[in-house]
Backbone atoms as SQL, in Angstrom:
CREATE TABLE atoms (id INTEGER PRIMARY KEY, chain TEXT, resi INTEGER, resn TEXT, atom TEXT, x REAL, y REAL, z REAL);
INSERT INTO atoms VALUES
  (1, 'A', 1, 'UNK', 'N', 223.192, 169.896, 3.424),
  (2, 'A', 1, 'UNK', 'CA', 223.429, 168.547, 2.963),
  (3, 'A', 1, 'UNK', 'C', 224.916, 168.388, 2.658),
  (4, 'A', 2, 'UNK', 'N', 225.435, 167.271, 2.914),
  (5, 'A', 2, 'UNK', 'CA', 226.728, 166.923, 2.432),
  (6, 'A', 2, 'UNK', 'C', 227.343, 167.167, 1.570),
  (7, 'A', 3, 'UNK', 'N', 228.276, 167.690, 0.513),
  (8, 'A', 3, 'UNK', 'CA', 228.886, 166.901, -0.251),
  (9, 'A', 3, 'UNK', 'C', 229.594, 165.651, -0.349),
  (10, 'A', 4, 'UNK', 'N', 228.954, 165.292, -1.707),
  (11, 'A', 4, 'UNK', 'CA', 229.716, 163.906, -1.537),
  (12, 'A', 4, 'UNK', 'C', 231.510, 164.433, -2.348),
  (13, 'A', 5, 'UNK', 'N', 232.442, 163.428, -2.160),
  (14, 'A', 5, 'UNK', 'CA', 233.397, 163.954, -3.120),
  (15, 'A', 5, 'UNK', 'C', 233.463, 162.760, -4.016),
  (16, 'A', 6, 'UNK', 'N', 234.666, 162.502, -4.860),
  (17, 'A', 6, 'UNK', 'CA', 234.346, 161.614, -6.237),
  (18, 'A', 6, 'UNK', 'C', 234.213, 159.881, -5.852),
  (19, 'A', 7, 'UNK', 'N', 234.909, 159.891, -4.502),
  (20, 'A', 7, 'UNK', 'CA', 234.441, 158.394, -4.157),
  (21, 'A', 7, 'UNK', 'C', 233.158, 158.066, -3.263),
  (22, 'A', 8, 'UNK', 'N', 232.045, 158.766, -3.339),
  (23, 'A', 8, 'UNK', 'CA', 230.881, 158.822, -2.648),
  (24, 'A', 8, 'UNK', 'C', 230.790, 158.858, -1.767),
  (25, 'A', 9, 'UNK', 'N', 232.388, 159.567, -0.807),
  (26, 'A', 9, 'UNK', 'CA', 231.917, 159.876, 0.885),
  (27, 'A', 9, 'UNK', 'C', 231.518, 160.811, 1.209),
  (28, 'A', 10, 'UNK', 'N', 231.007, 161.296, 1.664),
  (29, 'A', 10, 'UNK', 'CA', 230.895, 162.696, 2.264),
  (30, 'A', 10, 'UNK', 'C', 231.595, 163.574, 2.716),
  (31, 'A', 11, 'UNK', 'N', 231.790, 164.460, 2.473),
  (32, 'A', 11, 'UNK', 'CA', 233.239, 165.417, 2.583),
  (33, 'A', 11, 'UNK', 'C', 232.289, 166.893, 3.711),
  (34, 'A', 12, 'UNK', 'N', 231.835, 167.640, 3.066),
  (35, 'A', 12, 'UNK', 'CA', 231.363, 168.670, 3.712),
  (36, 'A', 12, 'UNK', 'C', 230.350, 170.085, 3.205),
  (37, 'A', 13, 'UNK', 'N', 230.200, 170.665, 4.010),
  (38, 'A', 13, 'UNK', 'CA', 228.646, 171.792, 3.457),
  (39, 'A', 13, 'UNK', 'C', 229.011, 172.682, 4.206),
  (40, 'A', 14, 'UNK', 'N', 228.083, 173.525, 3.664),
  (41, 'A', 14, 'UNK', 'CA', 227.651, 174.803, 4.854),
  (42, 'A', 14, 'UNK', 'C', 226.709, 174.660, 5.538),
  (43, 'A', 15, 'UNK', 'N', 227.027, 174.815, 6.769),
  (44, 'A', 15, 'UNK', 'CA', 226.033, 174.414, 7.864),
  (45, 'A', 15, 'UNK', 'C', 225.697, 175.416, 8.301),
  (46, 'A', 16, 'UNK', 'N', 225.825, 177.148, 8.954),
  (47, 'A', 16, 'UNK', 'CA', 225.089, 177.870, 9.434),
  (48, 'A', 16, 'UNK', 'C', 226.009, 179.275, 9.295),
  (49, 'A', 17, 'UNK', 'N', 225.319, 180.323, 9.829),
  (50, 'A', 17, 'UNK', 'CA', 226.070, 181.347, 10.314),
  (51, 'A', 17, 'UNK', 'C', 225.678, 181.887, 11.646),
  (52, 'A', 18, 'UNK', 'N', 226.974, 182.196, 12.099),
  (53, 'A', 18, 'UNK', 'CA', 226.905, 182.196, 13.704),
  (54, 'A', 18, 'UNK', 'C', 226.828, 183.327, 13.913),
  (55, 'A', 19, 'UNK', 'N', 226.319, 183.703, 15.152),
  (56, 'A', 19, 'UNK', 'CA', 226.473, 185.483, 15.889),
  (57, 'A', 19, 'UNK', 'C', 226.299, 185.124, 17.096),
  (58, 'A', 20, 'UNK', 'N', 226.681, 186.064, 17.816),
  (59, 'A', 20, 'UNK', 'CA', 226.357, 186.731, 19.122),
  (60, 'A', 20, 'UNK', 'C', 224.931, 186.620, 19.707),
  (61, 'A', 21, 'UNK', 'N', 225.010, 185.848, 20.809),
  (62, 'A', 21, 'UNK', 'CA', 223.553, 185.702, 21.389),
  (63, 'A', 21, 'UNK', 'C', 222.824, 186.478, 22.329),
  (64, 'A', 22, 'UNK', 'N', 224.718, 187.398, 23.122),
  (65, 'A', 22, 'UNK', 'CA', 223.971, 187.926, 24.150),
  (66, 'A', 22, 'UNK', 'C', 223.300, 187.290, 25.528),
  (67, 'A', 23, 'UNK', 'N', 223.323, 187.620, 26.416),
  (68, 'A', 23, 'UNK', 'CA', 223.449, 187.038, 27.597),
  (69, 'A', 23, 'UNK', 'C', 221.410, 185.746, 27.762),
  (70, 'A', 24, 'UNK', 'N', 221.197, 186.070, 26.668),
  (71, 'A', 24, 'UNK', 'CA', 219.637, 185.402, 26.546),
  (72, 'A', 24, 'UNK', 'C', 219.183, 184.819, 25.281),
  (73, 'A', 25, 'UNK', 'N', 219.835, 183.833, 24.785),
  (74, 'A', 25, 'UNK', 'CA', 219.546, 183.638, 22.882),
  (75, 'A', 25, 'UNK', 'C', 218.782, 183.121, 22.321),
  (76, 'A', 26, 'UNK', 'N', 217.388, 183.641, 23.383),
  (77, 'A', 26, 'UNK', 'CA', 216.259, 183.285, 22.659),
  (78, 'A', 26, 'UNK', 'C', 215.913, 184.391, 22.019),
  (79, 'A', 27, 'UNK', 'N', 216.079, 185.539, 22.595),
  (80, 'A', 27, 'UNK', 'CA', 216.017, 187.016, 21.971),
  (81, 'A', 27, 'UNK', 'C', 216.390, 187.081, 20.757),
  (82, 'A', 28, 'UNK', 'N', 217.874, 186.948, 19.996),
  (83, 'A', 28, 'UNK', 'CA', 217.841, 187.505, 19.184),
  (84, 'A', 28, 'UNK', 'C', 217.305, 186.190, 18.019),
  (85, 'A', 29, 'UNK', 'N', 216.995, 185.176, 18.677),
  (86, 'A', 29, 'UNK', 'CA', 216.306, 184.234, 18.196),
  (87, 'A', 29, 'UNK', 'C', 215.014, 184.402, 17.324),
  (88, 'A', 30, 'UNK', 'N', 214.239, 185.096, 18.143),
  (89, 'A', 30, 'UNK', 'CA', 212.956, 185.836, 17.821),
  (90, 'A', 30, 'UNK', 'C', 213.125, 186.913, 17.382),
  (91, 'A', 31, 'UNK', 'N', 213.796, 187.754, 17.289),
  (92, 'A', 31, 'UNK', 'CA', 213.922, 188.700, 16.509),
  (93, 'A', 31, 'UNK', 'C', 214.343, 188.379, 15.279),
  (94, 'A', 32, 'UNK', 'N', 215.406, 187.251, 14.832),
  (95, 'A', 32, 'UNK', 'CA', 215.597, 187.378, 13.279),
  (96, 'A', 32, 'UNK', 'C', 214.709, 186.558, 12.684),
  (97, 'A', 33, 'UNK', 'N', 213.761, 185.825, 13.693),
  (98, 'A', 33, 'UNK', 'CA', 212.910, 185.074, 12.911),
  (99, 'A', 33, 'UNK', 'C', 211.521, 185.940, 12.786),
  (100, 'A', 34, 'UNK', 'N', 211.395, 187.021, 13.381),
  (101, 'A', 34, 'UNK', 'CA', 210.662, 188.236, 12.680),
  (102, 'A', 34, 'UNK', 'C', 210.668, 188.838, 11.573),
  (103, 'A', 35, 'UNK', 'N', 212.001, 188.620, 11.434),
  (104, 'A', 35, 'UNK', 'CA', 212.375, 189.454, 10.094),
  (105, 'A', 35, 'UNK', 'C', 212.659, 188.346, 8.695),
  (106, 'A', 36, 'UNK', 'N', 212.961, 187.341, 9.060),
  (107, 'A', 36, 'UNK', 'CA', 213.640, 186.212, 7.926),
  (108, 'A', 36, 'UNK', 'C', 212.536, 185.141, 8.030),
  (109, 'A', 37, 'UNK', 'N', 211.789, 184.817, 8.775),
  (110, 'A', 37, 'UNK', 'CA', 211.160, 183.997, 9.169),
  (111, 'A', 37, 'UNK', 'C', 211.767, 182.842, 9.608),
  (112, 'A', 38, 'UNK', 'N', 211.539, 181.255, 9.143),
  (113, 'A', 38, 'UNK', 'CA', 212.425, 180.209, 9.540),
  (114, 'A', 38, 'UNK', 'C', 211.853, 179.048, 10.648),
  (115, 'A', 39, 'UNK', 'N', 212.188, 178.458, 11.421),
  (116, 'A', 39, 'UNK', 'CA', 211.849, 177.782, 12.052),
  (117, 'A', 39, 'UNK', 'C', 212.661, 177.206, 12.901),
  (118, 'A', 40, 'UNK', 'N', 212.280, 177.445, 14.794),
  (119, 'A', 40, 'UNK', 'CA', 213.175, 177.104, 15.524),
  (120, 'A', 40, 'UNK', 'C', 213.715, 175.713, 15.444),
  (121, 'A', 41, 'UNK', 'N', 214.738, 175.388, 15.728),
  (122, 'A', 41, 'UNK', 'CA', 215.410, 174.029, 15.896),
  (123, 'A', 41, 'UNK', 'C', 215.677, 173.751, 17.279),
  (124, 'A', 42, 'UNK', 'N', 216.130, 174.760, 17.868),
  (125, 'A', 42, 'UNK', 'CA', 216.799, 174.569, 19.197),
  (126, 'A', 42, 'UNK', 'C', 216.705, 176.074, 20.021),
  (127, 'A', 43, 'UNK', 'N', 216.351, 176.043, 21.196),
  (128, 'A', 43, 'UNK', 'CA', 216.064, 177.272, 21.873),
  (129, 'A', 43, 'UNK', 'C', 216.462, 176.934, 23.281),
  (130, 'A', 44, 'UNK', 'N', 217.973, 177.893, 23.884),
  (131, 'A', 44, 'UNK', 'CA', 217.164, 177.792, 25.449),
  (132, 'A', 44, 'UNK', 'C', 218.508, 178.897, 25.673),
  (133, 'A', 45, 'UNK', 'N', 218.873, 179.358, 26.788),
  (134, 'A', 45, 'UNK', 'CA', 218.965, 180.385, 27.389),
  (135, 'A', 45, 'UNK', 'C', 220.534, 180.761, 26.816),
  (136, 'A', 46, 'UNK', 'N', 221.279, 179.490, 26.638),
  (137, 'A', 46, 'UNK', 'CA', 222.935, 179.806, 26.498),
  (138, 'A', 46, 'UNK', 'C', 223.047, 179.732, 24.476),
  (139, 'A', 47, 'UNK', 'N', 221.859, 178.861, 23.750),
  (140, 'A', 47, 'UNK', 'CA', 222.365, 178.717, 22.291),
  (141, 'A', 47, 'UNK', 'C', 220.998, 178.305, 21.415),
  (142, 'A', 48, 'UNK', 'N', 220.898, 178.804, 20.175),
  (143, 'A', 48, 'UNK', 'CA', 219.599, 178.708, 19.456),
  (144, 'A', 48, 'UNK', 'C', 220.034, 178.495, 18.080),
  (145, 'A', 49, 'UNK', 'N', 219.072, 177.955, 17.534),
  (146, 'A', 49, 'UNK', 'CA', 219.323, 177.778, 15.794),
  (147, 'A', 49, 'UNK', 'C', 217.649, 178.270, 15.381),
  (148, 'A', 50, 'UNK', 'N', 218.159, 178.683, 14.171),
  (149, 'A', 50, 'UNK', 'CA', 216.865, 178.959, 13.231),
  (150, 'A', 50, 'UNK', 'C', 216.824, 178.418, 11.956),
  (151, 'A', 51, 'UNK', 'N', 216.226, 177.616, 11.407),
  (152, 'A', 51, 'UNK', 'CA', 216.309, 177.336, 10.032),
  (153, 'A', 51, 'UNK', 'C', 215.898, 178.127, 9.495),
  (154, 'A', 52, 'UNK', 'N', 216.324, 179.059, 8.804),
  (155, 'A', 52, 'UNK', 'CA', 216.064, 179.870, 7.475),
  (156, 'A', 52, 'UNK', 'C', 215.658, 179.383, 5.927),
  (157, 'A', 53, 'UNK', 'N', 216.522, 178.263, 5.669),
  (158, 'A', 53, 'UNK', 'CA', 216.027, 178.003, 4.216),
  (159, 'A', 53, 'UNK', 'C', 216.730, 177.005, 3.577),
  (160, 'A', 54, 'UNK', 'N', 215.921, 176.083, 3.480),
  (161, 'A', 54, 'UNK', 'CA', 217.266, 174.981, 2.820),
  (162, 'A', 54, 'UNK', 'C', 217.450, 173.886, 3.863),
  (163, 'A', 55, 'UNK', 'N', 218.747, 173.621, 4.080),
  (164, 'A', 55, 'UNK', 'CA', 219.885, 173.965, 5.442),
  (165, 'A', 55, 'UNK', 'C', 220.704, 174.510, 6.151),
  (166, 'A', 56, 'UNK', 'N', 220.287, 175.648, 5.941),
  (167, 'A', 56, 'UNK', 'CA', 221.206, 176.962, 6.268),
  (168, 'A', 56, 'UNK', 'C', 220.216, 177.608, 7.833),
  (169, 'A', 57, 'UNK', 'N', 221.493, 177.265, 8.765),
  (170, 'A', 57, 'UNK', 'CA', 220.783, 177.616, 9.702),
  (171, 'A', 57, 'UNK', 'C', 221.772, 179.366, 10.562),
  (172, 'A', 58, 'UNK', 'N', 220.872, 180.109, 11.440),
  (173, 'A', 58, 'UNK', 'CA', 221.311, 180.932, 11.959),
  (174, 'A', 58, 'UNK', 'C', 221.146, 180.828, 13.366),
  (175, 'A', 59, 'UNK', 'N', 222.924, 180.374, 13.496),
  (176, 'A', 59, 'UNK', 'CA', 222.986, 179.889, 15.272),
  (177, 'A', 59, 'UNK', 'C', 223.598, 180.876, 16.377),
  (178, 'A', 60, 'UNK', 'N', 222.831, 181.312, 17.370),
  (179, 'A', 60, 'UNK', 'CA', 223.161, 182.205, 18.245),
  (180, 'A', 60, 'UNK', 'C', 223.579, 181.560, 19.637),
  (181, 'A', 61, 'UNK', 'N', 224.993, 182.703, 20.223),
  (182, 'A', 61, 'UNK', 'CA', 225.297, 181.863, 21.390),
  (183, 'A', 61, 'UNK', 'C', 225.849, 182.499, 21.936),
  (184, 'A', 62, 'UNK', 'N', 226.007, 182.496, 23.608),
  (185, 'A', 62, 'UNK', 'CA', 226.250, 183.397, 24.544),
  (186, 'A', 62, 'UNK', 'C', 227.570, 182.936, 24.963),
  (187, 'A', 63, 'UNK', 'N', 228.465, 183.799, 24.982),
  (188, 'A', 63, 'UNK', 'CA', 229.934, 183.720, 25.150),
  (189, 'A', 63, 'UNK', 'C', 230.508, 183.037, 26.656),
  (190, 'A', 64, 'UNK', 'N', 230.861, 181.894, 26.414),
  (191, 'A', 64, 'UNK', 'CA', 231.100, 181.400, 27.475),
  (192, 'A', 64, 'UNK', 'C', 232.186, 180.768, 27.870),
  (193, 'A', 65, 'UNK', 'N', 233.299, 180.410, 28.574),
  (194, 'A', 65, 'UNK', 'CA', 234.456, 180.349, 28.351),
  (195, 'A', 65, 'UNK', 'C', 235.049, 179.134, 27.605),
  (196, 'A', 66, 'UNK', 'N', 234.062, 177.908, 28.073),
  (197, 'A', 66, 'UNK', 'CA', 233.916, 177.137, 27.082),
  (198, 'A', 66, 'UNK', 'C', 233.486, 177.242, 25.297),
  (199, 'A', 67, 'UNK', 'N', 232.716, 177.945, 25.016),
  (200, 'A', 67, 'UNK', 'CA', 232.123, 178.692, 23.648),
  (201, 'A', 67, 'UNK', 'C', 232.545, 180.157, 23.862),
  (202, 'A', 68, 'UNK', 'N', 233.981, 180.537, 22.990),
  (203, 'A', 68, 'UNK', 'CA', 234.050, 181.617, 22.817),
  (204, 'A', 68, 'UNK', 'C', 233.720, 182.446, 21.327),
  (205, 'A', 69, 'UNK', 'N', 232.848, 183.316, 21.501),
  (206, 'A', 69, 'UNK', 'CA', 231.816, 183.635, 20.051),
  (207, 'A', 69, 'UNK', 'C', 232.345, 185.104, 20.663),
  (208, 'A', 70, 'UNK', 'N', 231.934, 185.512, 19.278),
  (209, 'A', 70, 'UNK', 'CA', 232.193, 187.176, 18.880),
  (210, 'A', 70, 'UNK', 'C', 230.997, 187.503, 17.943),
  (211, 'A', 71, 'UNK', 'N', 230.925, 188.976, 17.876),
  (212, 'A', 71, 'UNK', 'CA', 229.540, 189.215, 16.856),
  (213, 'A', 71, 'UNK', 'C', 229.923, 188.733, 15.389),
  (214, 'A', 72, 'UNK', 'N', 229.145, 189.185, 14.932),
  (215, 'A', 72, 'UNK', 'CA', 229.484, 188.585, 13.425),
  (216, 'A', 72, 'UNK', 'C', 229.010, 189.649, 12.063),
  (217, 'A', 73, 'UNK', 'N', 229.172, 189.098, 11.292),
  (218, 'A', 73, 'UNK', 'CA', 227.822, 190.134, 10.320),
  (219, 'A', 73, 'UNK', 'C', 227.373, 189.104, 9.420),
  (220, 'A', 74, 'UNK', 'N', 226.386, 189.748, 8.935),
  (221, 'A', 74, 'UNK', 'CA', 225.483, 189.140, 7.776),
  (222, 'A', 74, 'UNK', 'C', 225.205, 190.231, 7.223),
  (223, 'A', 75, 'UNK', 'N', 225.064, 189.722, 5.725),
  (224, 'A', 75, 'UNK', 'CA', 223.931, 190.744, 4.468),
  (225, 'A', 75, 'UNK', 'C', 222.443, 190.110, 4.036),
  (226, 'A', 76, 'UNK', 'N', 221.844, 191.080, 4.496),
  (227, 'A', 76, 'UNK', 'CA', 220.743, 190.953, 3.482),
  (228, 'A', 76, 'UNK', 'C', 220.153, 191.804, 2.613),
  (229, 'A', 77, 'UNK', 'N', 219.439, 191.132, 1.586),
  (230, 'A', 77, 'UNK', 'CA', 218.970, 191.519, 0.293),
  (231, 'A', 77, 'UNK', 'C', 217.247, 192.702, 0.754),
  (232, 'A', 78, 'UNK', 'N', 217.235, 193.679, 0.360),
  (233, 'A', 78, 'UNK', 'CA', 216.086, 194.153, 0.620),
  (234, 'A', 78, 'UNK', 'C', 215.362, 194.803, -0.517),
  (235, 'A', 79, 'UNK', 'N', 214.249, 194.910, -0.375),
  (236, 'A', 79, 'UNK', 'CA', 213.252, 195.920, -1.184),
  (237, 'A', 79, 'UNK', 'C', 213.887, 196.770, -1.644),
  (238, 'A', 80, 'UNK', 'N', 214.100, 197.661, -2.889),
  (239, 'A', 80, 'UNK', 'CA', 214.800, 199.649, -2.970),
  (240, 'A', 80, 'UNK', 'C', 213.334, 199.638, -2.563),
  (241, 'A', 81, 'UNK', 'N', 213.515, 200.628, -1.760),
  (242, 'A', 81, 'UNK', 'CA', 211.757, 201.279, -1.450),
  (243, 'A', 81, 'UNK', 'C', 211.370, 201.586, -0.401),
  (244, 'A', 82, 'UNK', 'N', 211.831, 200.128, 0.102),
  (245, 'A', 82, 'UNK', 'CA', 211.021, 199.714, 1.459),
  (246, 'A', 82, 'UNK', 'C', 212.303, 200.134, 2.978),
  (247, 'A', 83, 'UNK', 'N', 212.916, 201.133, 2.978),
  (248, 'A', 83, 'UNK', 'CA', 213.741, 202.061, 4.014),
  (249, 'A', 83, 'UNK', 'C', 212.929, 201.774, 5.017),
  (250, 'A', 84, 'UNK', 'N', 211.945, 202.233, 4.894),
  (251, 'A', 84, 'UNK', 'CA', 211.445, 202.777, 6.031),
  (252, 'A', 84, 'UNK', 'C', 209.752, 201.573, 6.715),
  (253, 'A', 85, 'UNK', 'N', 210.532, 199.954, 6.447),
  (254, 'A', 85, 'UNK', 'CA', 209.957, 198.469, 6.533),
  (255, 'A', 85, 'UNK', 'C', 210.645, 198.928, 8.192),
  (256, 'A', 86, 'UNK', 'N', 209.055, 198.341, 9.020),
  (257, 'A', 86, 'UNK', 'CA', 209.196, 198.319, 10.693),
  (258, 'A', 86, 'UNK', 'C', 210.238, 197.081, 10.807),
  (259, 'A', 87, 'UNK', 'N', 210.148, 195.840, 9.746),
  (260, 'A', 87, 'UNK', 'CA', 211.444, 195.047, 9.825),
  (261, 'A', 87, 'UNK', 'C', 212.945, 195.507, 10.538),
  (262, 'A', 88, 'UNK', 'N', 213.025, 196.755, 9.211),
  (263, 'A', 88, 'UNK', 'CA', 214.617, 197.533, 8.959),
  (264, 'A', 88, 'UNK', 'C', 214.919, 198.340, 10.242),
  (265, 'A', 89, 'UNK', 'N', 213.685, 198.960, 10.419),
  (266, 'A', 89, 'UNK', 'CA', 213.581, 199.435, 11.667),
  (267, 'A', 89, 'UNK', 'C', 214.600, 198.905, 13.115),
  (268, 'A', 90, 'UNK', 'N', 214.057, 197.538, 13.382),
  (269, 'A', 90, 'UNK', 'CA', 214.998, 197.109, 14.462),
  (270, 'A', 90, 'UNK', 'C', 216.164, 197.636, 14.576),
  (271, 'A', 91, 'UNK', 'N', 216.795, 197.434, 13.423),
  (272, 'A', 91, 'UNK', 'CA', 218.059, 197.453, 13.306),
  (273, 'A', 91, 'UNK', 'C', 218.685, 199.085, 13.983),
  (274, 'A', 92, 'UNK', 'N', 220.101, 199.522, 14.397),
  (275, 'A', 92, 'UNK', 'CA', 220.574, 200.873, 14.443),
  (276, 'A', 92, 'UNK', 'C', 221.332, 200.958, 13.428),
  (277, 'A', 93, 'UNK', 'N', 221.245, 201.902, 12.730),
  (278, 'A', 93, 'UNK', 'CA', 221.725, 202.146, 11.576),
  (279, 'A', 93, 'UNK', 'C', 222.899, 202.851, 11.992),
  (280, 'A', 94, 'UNK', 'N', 224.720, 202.271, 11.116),
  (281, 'A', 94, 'UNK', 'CA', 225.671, 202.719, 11.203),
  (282, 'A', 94, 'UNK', 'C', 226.213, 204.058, 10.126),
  (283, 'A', 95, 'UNK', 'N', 225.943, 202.838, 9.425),
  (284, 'A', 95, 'UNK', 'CA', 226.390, 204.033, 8.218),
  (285, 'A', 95, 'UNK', 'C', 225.060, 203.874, 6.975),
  (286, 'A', 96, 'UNK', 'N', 225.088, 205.283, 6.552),
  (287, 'A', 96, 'UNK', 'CA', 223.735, 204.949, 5.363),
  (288, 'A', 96, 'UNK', 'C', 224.637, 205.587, 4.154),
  (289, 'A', 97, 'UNK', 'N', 224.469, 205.120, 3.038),
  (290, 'A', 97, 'UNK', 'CA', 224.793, 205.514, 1.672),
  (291, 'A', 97, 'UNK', 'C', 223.639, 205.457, 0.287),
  (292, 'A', 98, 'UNK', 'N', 223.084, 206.979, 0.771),
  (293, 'A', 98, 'UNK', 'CA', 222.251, 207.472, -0.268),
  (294, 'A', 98, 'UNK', 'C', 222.318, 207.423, -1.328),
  (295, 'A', 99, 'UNK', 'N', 223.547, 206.972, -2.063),
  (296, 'A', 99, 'UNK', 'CA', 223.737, 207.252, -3.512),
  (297, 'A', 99, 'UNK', 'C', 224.407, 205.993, -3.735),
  (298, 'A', 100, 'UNK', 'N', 224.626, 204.891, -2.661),
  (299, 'A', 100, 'UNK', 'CA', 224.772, 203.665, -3.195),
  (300, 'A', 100, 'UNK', 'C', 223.742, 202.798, -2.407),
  (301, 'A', 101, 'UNK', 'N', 223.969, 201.420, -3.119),
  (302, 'A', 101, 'UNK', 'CA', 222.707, 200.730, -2.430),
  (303, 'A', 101, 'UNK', 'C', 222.629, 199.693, -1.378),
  (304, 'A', 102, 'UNK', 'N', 223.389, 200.174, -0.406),
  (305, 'A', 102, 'UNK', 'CA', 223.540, 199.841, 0.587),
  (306, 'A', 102, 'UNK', 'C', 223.849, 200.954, 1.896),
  (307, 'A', 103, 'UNK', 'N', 223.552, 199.850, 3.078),
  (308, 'A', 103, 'UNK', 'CA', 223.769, 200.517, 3.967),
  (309, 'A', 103, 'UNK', 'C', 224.202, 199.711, 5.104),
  (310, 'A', 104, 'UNK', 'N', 224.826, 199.955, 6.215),
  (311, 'A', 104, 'UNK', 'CA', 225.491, 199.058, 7.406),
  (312, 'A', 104, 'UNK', 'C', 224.392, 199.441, 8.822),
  (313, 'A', 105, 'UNK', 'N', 224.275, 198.124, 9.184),
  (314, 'A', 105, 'UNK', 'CA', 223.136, 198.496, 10.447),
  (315, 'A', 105, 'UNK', 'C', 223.993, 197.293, 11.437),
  (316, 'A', 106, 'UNK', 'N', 223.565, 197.581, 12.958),
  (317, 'A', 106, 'UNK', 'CA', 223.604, 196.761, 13.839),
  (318, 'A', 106, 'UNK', 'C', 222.401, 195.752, 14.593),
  (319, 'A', 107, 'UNK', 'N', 222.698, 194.989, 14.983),
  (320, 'A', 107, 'UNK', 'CA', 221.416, 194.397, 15.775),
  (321, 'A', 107, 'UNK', 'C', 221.982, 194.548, 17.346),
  (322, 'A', 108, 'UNK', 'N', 220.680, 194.502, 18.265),
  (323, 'A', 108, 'UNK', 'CA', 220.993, 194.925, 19.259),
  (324, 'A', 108, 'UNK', 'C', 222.032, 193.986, 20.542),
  (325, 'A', 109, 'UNK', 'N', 223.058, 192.979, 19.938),
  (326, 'A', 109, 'UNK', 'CA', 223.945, 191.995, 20.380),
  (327, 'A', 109, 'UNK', 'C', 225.049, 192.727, 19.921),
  (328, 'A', 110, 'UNK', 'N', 225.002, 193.456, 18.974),
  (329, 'A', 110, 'UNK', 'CA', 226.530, 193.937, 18.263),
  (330, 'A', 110, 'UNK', 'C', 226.754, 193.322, 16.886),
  (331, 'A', 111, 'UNK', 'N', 226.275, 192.297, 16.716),
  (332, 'A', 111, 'UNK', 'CA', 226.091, 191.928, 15.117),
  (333, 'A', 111, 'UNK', 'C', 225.976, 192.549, 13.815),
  (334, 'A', 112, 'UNK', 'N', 227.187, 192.768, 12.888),
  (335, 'A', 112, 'UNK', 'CA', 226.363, 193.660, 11.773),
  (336, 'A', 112, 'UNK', 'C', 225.991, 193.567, 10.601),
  (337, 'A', 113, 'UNK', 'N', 225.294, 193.994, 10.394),
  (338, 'A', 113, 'UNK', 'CA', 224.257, 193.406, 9.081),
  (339, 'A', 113, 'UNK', 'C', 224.589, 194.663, 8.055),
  (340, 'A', 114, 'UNK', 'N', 224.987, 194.184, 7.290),
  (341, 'A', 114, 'UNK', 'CA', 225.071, 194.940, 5.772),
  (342, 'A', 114, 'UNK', 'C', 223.423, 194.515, 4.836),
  (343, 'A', 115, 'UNK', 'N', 222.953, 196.089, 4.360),
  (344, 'A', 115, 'UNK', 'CA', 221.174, 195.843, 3.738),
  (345, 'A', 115, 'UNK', 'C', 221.723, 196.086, 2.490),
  (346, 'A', 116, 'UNK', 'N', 222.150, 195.343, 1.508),
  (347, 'A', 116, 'UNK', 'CA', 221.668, 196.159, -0.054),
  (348, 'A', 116, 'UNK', 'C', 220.351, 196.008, -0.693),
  (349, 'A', 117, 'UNK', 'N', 219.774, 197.079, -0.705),
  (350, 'A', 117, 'UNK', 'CA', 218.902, 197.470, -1.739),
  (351, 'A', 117, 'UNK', 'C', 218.575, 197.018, -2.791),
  (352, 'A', 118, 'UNK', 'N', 217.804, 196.365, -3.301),
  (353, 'A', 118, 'UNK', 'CA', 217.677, 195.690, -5.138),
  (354, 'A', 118, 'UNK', 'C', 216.595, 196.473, -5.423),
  (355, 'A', 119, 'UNK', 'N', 216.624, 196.112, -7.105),
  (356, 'A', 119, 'UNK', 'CA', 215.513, 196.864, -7.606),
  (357, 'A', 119, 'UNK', 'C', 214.482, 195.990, -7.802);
C-alpha cells in the first residue's frame, strides 16, 4: 500500500523482492510457494510474482537484455529444531554455523537465502 506523505499524496511502499528466475520462472515460482506459501499473481515463462503476505510480493525473472536481473538473497525466519524440515532441504547449504543461529543456503537459480533459527 502507498504511503501517503503530509499532503495526502501518495509517495511510496515496498512493493516486492526480486530474484533470479532462471531460464523458466515458473519453477522457482513453485518452489518458494512450497515453502512460504502465498498466492500466484502472475506466471509465465520469462516473469512471476507470488504474494506472500500483506503486499509484499516475490518477483522472479529471467535475464533478458531488456530486464537485466541478478540473483539476490533473502532471510528467513525458521523453527531451532526443525534442520532437518524437507522445506530446508531444497535448499544447498553454503555455509552452516553450529554455534550460531544461522546459516547461508542457495536456491537452485543462485539466489541466497540466509535461515536464522529462533527459539
Amino acid at each position: 500500500m502507498l504511503e501517503r506523505n503530509p499532503n495526502g499524496e501518495r509517495s511510496l511502499s515496498f512493493y516486492s523482492v526480486n530474484l533470479e528466475g532462471g531460464e523458466n520462472c515458473s519453477e522457482p515460482l513453485h518452489f518458494y510457494q512450497s515453502i512460504v506459501g502465498g498466492e500466484v499473481l502472475k506466471e509465465s515463462f520469462g516473469h512471476a510474482e507470488l504474494l506472500v503476505f500483506g503486499t509484499l510480493r516475490m518477483v522472479f525473472s529471467k535475464q533478458t537484455e531488456g530486464c537485466p536481473v541478478r540473483p539476490g538473497t533473502i532471510t528467513l525466519e525458521w523453527e531451532k529444531g526443525k534442520e532437518n524440515d524437507p522445506k530446508l532441504q531444497k535448499f544447498k547449504i553454503l555455509q552452516s554455523h553450529p554455534t550460531k543461529a544461522y546459516s547461508l543456503y542457495e536456491d537452485p537459480w543462485g539466489n541466497w537465502v540466509w535461515v536464522y533459527f529462533s527459539k
